[in-house]
Backbone as CSV, one residue per row, in Angstrom:
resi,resn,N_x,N_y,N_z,CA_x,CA_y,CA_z,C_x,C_y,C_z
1,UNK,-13.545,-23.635,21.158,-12.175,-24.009,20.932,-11.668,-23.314,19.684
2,UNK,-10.613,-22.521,19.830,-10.004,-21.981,18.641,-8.706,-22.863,18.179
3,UNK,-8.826,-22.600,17.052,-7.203,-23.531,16.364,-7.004,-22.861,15.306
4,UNK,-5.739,-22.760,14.819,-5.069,-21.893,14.064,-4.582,-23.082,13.355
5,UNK,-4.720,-22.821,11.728,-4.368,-23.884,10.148,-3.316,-22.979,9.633
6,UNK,-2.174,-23.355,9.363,-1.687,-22.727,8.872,-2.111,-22.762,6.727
7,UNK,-1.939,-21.424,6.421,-1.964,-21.256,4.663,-1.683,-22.520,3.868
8,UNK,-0.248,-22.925,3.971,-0.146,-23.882,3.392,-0.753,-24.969,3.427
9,UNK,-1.532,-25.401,4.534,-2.615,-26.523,4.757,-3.847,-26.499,4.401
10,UNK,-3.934,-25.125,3.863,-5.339,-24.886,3.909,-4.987,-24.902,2.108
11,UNK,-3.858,-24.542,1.228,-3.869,-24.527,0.702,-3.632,-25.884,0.141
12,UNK,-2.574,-27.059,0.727,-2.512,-28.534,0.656,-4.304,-29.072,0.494
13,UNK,-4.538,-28.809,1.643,-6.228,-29.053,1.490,-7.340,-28.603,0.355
14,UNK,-7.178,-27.333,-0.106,-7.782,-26.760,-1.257,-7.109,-27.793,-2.577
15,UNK,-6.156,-27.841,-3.003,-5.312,-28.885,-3.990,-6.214,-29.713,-4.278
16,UNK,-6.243,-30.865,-2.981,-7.142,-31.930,-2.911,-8.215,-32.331,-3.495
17,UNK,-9.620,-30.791,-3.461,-10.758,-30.836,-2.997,-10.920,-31.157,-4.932
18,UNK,-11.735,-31.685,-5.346,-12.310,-31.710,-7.076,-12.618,-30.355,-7.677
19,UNK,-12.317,-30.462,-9.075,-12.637,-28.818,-9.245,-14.006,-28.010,-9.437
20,UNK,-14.902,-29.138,-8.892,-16.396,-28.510,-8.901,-16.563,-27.994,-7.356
21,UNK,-15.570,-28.770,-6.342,-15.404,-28.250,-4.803,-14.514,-26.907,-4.937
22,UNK,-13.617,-27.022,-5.680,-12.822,-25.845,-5.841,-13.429,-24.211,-6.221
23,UNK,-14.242,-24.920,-7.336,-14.828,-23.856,-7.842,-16.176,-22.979,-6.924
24,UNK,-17.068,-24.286,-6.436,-17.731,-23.769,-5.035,-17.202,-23.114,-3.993
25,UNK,-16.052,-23.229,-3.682,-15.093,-22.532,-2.592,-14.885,-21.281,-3.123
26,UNK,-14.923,-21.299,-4.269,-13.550,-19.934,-5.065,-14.919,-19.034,-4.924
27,UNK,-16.086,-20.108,-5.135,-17.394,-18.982,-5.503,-17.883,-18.385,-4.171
28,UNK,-17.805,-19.031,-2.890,-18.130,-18.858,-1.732,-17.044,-17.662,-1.229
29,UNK,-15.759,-17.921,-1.438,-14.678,-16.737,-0.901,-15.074,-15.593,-1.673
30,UNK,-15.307,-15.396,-3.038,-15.334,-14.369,-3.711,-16.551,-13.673,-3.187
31,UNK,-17.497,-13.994,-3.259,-18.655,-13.764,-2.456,-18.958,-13.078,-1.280
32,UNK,-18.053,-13.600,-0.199,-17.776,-13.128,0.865,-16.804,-11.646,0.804
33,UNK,-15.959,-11.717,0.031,-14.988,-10.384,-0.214,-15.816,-9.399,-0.929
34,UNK,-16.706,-9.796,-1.783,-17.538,-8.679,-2.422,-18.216,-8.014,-1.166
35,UNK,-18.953,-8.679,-0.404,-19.441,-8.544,0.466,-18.747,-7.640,1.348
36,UNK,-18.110,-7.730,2.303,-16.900,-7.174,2.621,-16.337,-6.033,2.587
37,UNK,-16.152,-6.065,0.788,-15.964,-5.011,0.557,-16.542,-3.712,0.439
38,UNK,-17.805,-4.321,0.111,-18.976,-3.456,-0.251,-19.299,-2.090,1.148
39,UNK,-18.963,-3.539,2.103,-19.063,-2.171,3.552,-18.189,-1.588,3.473
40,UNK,-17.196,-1.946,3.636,-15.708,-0.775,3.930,-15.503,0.265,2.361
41,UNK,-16.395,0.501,1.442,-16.069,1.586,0.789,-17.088,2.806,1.088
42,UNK,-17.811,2.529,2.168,-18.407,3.613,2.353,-18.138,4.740,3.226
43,UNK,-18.050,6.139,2.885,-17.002,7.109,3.389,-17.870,7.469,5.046
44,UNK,-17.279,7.990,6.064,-17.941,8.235,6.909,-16.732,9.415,7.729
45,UNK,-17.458,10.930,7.547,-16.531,11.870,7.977,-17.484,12.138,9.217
46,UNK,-16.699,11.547,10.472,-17.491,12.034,11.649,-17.161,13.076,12.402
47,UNK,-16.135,14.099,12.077,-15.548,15.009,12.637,-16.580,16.313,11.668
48,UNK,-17.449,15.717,10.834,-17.846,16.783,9.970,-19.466,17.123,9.994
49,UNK,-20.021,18.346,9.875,-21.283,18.126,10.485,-22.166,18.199,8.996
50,UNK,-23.217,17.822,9.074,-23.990,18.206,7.434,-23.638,18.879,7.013
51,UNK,-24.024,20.265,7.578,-24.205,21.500,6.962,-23.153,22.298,6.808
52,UNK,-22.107,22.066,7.048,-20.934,22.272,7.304,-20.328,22.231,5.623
53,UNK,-19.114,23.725,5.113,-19.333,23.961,4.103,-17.709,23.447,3.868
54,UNK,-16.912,22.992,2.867,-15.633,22.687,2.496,-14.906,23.751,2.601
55,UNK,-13.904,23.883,3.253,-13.163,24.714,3.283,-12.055,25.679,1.727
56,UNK,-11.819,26.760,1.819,-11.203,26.823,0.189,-9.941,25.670,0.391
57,UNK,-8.912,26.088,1.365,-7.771,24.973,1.627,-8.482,23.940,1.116
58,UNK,-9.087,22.981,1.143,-9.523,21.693,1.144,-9.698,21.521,-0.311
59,UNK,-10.552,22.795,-0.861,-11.084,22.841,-1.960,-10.140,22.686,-3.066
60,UNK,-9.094,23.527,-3.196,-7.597,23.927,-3.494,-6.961,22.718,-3.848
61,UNK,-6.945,21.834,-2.481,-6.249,20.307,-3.257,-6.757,19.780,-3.709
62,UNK,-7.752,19.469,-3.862,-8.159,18.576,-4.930,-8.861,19.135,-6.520
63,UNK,-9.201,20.105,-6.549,-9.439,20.611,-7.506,-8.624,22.329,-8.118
64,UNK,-8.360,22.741,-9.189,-7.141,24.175,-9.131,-7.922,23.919,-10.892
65,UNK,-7.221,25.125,-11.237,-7.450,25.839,-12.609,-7.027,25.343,-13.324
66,UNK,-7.571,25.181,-14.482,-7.156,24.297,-15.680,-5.940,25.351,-16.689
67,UNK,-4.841,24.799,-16.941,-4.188,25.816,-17.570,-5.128,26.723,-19.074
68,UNK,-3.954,27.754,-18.857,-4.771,28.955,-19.562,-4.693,28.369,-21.034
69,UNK,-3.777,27.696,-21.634,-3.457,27.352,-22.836,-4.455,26.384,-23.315
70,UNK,-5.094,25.201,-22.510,-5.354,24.054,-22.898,-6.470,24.191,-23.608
71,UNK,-6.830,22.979,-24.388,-7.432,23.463,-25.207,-8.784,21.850,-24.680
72,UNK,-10.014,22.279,-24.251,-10.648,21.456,-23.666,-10.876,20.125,-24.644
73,UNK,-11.602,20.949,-25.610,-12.297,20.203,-26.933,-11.356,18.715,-27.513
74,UNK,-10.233,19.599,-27.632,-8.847,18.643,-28.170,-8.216,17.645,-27.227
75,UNK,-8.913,17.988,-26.373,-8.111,17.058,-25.150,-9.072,15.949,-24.544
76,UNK,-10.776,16.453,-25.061,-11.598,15.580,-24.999,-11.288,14.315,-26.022
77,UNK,-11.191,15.304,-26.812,-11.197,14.611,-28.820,-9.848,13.457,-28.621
78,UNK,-8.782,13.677,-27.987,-7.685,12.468,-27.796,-8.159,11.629,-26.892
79,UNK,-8.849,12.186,-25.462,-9.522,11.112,-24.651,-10.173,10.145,-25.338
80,UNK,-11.095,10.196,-26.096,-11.778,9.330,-26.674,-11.233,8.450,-27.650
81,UNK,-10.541,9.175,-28.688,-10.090,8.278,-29.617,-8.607,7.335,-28.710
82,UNK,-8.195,7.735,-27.686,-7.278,6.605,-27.083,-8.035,5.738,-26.293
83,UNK,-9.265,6.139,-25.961,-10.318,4.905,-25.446,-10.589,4.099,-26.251
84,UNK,-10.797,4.562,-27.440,-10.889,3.852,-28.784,-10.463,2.771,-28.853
85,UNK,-8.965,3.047,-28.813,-7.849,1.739,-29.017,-7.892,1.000,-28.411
C-alpha cells in the first residue's frame, strides 16, 4: 500500500517529536544524504573508451595559457595571504 504525507505533516509531525527524537532524525536524514551523495559524485564517461586520448578542442576549454604578463610568484604570494584573512 502506498500513501502519500504531505511536507507540511511531516513537518507538523517532526515539531512534535522531543529534541533528542529530532536530533536522531536530523542524524538519520543526514546520513542517508551523505550516503546518497557519495554515489552520484562519481563521474562515469561511457561514450569514452580507456585508452582513448582528450581531444585538443576539449583540452582548449578547460585549460588555455596563462597571460604573458602575469606574474606567478605574486599571484601565489596574494593567494595565500587572502587565505590568511
Amino acid at each position: 500500500m502506498d500513501a502519500t504525507v504531505s511536507l507540511d505533516s511531516v513537518w507538523n509531525l517532526v515539531r512534535s517529536l522531543s529534541i533528542d527524537n529530532q536530533k536522531w532524525l536530523a542524524d538519520k536524514v543526514y546520513e542517508e544524504l551523505s550516503h546518497v551523495q557519495r554515489k552520484s559524485k562519481d563521474f562515469v564517461f561511457p561514450h569514452r573508451h580507456a585508452g582513448a586520448d582528450v581531444s585538443f578542442e576539449v583540452k582548449a576549454m578547460v585549460a588555455d595559457r596563462l597571460p604573458v604578463d602575469i606574474d606567478i610568484e605574486e599571484e601565489k604570494k596574494k593567494m595565500w595571504e587572502e587565505l590568511a584573512q
